[in-house]
N, C-alpha and C positions, 0 to 999 in steps of 0.2 A: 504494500500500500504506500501510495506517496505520503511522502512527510511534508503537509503545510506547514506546520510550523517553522519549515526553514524556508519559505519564500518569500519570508522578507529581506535574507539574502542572496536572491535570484539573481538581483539585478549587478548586485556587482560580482558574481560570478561570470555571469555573460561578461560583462566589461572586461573585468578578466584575464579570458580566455579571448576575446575580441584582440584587444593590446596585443596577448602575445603572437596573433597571429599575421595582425599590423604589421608591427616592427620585426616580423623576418621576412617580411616582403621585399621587393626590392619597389621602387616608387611605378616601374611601370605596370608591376604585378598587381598594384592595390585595386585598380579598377575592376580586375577579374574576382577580386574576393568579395566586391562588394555583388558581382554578378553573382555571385556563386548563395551570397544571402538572397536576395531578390529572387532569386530561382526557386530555393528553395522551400519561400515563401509562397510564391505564387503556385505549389506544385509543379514545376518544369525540371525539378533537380535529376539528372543523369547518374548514370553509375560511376561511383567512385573510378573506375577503373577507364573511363574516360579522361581524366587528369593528369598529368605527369606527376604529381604528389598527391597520392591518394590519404593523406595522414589528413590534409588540411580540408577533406569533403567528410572523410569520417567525425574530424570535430566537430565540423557543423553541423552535423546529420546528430549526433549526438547530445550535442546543446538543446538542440530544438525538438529532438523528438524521446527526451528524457523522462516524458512519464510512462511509456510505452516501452519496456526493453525488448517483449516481441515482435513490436514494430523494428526494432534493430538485427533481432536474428534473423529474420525476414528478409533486410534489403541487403544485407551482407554476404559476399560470399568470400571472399580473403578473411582466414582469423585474424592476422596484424589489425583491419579496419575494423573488422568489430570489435574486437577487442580492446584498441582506444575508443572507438564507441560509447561501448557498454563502460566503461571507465569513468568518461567524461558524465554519462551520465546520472552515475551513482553518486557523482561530486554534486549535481542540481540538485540529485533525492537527496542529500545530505546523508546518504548510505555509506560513505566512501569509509571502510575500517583495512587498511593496508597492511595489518598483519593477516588479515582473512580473505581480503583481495582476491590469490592465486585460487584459493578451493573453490569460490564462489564462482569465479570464471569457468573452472574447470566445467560446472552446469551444460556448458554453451560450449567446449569445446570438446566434445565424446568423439567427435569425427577427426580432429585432429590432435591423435595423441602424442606424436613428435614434438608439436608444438608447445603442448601443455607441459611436455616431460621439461622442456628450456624453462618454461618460468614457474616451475616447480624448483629448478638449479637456483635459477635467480632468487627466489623465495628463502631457501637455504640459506645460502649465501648471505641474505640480508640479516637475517633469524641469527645466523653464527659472526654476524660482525666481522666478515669475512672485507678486507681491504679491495679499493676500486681497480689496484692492481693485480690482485688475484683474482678478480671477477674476470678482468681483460684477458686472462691465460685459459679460462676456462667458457668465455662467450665470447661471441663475434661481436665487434661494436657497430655492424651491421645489423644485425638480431633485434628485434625489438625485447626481446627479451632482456638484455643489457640495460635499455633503457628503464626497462622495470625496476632491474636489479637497484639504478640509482635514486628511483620515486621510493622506493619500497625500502631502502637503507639509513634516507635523510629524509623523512618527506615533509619536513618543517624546518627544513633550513634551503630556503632560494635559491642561495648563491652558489649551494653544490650540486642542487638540483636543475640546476640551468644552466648544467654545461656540462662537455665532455663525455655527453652520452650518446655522440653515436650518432646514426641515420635517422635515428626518430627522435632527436631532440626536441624539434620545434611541439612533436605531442605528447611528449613527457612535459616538458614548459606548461603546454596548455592544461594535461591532467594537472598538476601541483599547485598551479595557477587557481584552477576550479577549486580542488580542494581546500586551497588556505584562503581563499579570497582576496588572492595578494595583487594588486596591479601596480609592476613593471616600471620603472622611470623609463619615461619614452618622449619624444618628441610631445610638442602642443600640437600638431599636426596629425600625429598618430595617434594621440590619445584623444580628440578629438572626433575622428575618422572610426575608432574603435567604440566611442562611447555611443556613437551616431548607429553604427552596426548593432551594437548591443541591445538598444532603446528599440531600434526595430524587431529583431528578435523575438523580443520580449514583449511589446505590444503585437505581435502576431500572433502567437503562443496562448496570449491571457485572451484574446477575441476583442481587441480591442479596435477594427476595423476592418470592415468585409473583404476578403482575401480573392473577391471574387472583381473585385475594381482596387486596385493597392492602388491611393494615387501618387505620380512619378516625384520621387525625390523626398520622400515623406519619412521624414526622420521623430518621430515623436519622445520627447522628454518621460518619460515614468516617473513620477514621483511616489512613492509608499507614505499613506496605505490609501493616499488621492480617488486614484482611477481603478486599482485593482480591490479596493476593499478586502481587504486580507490580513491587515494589521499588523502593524509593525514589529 
């Protein structure tokens, strides 16, 4: 069952998790993330596996479709993407407990036991305080499962959890992000641009504008508990 009582901070999770995916854009890249919200807003959203970085369609599939996680088994078919998926959004349900993480995933990954077997290592690994250099001897910094290893080792401290992990940084960033509620020193430009995504989000999710005429450029403020009635 979702947990209401944690959407009163919804909003600055979306923001976020928005930031951090701002600021690994490159400036010509931004336009496409904002398509890639609008899409999936408007129901037009594509298979992950149409993008050349399918981490940053699974976060957003995730953000947005977090009270639903069989709506996630469903559009998934790479475990990497659902798996940050189902991540992302257990950090919304305020479910996110990362000592329990790996068993709970396992639910969702019966079909891919190789996979599970890595972030059952990684899981280890965390559990015995085992060093980032011995993680590196024993997983690929390719694997997303590395990058678990480093959510699931520090996952309350930023600065080691945002970095050095690998091909799936930018959605490790984003899970630890969700999780702690922490936004990023980032440009005014990108934090701006991220908060403007997030509001959107988040006003499409709550129903707060018919999805069936979004009108163009329509960034709406959220304020708690104003329009959502949901209390602070």
């Amino acid at each position: 069952m979702l947990n209401f009582s944690n959407h009163h901070s919804l909003k600055r999770k979306l923001q976020a998790v928005l930031t951090v995916l701002v600021a690994a854009q490159e400036p010509e890249q931004t336009e496409s993330l904002t398509k890639l919200v609008d899409d999936l807003i408007s129901g037009n959203f594509c298979e992950p596996q149409a993008f050349q970085n399918s981490q940053i369609p699974a976060v957003i599939f995730g953000l947005y479709n977090h009270q639903d996680l069989s709506n996630l088994i469903e559009y998934f078919s790479e475990p990497e993407d659902l798996v940050i998926a189902i991540a992302i959004a257990l950090c919304c349900r305020g479910e996110m407990q990362p000592r329990t993480l790996v068993n709970k995933l396992g639910n969702y990954l019966k079909d891919h036991p190789s996979f599970w077997s890595q972030l059952n290592l990684a899981n280890s690994l965390a559990d015995q305080g085992s060093s980032r250099a011995i993680a590196k001897t024993l997983i690929s910094q390719d694997d997303l499962a590395f990058g678990f290893y480093g959510f699931l080792s520090t996952p309350y401290t930023w600065n080691l959890v945002n970095q050095g992990l690998g091909h799936y940084q930018i959605s490790i960033s984003a899970i630890a992000a969700a999780y702690l509620g922490y936004i990023p020193e980032v440009s005014t430009q990108h934090l701006k641009l991220a908060t403007n995504l997030g509001d959107r989000l988040l006003a499409a999710w709550a129903g707060v504008y018919d999805l069936s005429n979004v009108p163009a450029n329509f960034y709406p403020s959220i304020k708690y508990p104003a329009i959502m009635s949901i209390g602070a």
